[in-house]
KOLDREN-192717 format. One record per residue (C-alpha): residue number from 1; chain; x, z, y. Coordinates in Angstrom, 3 decimals. Each point is the difference from the previous one (the first is absolute). Example, Ala and Ser with C-alpha at 12.3 -4.5 7.8 and 13.67 -1.06 7.14 Angstrom:
# residues 2
+-----+--------+----------+----------+----------+
: num : cadena :        u :        w :        v :
+-----+--------+----------+----------+----------+
:   1 :      A :   12.300 :    7.800 :   -4.500 :
:   2 :      A :    1.370 :   -0.660 :    3.440 :
+-----+--------+----------+----------+----------+
This chain:
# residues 117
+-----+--------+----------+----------+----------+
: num : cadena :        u :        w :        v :
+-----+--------+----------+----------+----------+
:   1 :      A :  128.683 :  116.607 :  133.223 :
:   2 :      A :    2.726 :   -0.448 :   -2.760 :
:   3 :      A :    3.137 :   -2.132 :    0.665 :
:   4 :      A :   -1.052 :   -2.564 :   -2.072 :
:   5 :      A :   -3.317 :   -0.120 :    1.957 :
:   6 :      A :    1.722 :   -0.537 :    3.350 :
:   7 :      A :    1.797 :   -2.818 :   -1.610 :
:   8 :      A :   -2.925 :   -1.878 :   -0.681 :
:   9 :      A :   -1.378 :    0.748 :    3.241 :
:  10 :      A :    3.018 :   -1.614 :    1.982 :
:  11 :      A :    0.625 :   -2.811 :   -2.752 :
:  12 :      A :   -0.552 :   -3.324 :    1.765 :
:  13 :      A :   -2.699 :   -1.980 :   -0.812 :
:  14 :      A :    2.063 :   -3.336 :    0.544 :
:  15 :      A :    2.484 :    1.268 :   -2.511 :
:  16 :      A :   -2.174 :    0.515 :   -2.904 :
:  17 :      A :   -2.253 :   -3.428 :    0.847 :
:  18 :      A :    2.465 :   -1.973 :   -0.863 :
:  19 :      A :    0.681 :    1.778 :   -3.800 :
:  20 :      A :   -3.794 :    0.431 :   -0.732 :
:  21 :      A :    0.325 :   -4.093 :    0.683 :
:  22 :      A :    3.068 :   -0.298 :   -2.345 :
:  23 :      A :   -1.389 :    2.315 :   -2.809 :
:  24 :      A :   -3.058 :   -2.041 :   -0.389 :
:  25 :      A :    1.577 :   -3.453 :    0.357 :
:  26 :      A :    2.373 :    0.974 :   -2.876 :
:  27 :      A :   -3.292 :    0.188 :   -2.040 :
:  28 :      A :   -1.727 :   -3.204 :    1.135 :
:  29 :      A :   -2.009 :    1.176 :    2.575 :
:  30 :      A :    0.243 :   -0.954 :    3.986 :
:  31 :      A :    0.307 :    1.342 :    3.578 :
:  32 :      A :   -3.794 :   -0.859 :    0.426 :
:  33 :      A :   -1.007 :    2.356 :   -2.939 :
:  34 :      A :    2.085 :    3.014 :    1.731 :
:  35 :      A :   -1.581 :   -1.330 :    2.932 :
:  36 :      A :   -3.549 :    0.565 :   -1.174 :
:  37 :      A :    0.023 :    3.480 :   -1.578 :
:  38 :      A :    2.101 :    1.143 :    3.342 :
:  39 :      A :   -2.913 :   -1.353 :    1.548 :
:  40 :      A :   -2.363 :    1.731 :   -1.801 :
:  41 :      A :    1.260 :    3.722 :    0.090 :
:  42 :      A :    1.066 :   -0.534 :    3.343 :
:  43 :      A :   -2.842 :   -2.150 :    1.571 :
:  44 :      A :    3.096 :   -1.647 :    2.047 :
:  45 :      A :   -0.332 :   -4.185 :   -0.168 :
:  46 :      A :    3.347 :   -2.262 :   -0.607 :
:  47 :      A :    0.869 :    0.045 :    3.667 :
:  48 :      A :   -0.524 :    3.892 :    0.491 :
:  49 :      A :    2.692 :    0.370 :   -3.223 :
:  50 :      A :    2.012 :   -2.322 :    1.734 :
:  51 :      A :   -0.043 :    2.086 :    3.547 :
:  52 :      A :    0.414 :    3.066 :   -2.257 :
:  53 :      A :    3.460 :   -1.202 :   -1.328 :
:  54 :      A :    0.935 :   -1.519 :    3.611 :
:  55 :      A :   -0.457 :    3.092 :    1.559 :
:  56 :      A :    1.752 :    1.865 :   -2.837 :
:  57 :      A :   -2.118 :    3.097 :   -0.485 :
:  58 :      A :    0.097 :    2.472 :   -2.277 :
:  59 :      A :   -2.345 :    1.011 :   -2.628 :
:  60 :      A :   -1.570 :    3.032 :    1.864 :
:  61 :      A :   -0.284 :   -2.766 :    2.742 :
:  62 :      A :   -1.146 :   -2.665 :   -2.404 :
:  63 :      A :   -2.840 :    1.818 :   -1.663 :
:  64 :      A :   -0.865 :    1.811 :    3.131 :
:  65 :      A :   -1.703 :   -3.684 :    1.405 :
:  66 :      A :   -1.165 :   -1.148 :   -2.973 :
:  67 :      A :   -3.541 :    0.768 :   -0.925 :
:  68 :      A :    0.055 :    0.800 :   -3.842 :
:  69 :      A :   -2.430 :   -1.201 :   -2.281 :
:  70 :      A :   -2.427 :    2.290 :   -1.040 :
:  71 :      A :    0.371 :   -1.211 :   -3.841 :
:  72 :      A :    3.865 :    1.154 :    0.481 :
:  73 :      A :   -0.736 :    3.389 :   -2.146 :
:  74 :      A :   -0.753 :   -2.270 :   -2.980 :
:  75 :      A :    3.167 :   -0.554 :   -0.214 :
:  76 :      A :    1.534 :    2.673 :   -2.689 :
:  77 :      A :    2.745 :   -0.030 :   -2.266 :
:  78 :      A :    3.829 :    0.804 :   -0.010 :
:  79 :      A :    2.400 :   -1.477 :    2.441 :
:  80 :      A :    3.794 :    1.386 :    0.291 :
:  81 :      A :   -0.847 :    3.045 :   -2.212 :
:  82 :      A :   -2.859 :    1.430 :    1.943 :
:  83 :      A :   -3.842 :   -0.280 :   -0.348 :
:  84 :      A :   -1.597 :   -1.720 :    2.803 :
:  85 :      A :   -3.531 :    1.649 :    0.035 :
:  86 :      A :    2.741 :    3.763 :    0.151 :
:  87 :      A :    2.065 :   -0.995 :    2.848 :
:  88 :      A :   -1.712 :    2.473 :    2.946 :
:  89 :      A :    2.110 :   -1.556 :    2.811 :
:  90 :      A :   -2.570 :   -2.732 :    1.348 :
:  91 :      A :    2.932 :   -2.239 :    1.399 :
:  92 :      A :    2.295 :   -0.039 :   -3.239 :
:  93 :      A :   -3.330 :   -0.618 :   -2.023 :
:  94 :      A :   -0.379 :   -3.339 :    1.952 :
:  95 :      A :    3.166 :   -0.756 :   -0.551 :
:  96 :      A :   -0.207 :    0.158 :   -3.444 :
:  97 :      A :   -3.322 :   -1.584 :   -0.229 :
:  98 :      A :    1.908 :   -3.280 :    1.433 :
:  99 :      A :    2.806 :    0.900 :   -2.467 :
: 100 :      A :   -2.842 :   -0.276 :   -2.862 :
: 101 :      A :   -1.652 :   -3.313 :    0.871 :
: 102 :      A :    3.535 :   -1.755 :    0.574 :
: 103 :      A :    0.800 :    1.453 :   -3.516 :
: 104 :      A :   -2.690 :   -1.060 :   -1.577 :
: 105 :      A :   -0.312 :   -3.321 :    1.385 :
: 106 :      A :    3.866 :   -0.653 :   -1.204 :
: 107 :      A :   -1.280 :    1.346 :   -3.331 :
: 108 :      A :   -2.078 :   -3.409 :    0.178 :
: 109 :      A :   -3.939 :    2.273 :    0.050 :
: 110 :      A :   -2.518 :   -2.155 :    1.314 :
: 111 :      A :   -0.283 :   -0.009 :    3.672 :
: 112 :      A :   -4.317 :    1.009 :   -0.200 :
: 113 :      A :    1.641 :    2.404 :   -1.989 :
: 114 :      A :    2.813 :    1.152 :    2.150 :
: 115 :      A :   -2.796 :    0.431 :    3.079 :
: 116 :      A :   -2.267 :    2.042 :   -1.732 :
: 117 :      A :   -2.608 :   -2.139 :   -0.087 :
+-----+--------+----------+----------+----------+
C-alpha cells in the first residue's frame, strides 16, 4: 500500500463530513442531499452517519460497515487526477466513489442523476 493510500485509510471520517457538507452548501445544495447519496453507497441511514462521526472512525472503519450499493461501479469518471473504474485498491476506490457523488452534486447534477438511477 502506497503512503498516500494509508492516508486515506486512517483519514477520519468526521473530518471530511463536515467539508463534503461545506463544499456543497457553497453551491446551493444541503446536508440532506450529502445525506442521501452517503446513504445510498453506503446503505447507512441518517442516524448510522451520525454514530459513524460520534464514534470517529476511520475510512477503512467507515466503509468496512457499510454495505455498498451494488450500482456503486456506475460511478466512473475523474476525481483528484485518477480514474475511478482504474483505482485496484477496493478501499481507496470507495473512497473516491463518495468523493465523486459529493463532487458532482456541488457541481449542481441532478440528484436521479447523481444515484445512478
Amino acid at each position: 500500500m502506497n503512503t498516500n493510500n494509508a492516508r486515506i485509510y486512517k483519514m477520519l471520517f468526521s473530518s471530511v463530513y463536515p467539508l463534503y457538507v461545506q463544499k456543497v452548501q457553497k453551491k446551493g445544495r444541503t446536508q440532506t442531499e450529502v445525506d442521501e447519496v452517503i446513504t445510498w453507497l453506503t446503505g447507512y441511514d441518517q442516524a448510522a452517519i451520525q454514530k459513524q462521526i460520534d464514534a470517529k472512525v476511520d475510512f477503512e472503519t467507515f466503509f468496512a460497515a457499510a454495505k455498498l450499493n451494488p450500482e456503486a461501479p456506475k460511478i466512473t469518471g475523474v476525481i483528484c487526477g485518477y480514474r475511478i473504474e482504474e483505482i485496484e485498491d477496493e478501499l481507496v476506490r470507495k473512497v473516491r466513489y463518495l468523493d465523486k457523488l459529493v463532487d458532482e452534486l456541488a457541481k449542481g447534477r441532478p440528484m436521479e442523476k447523481i444515484l445512478r438511477k
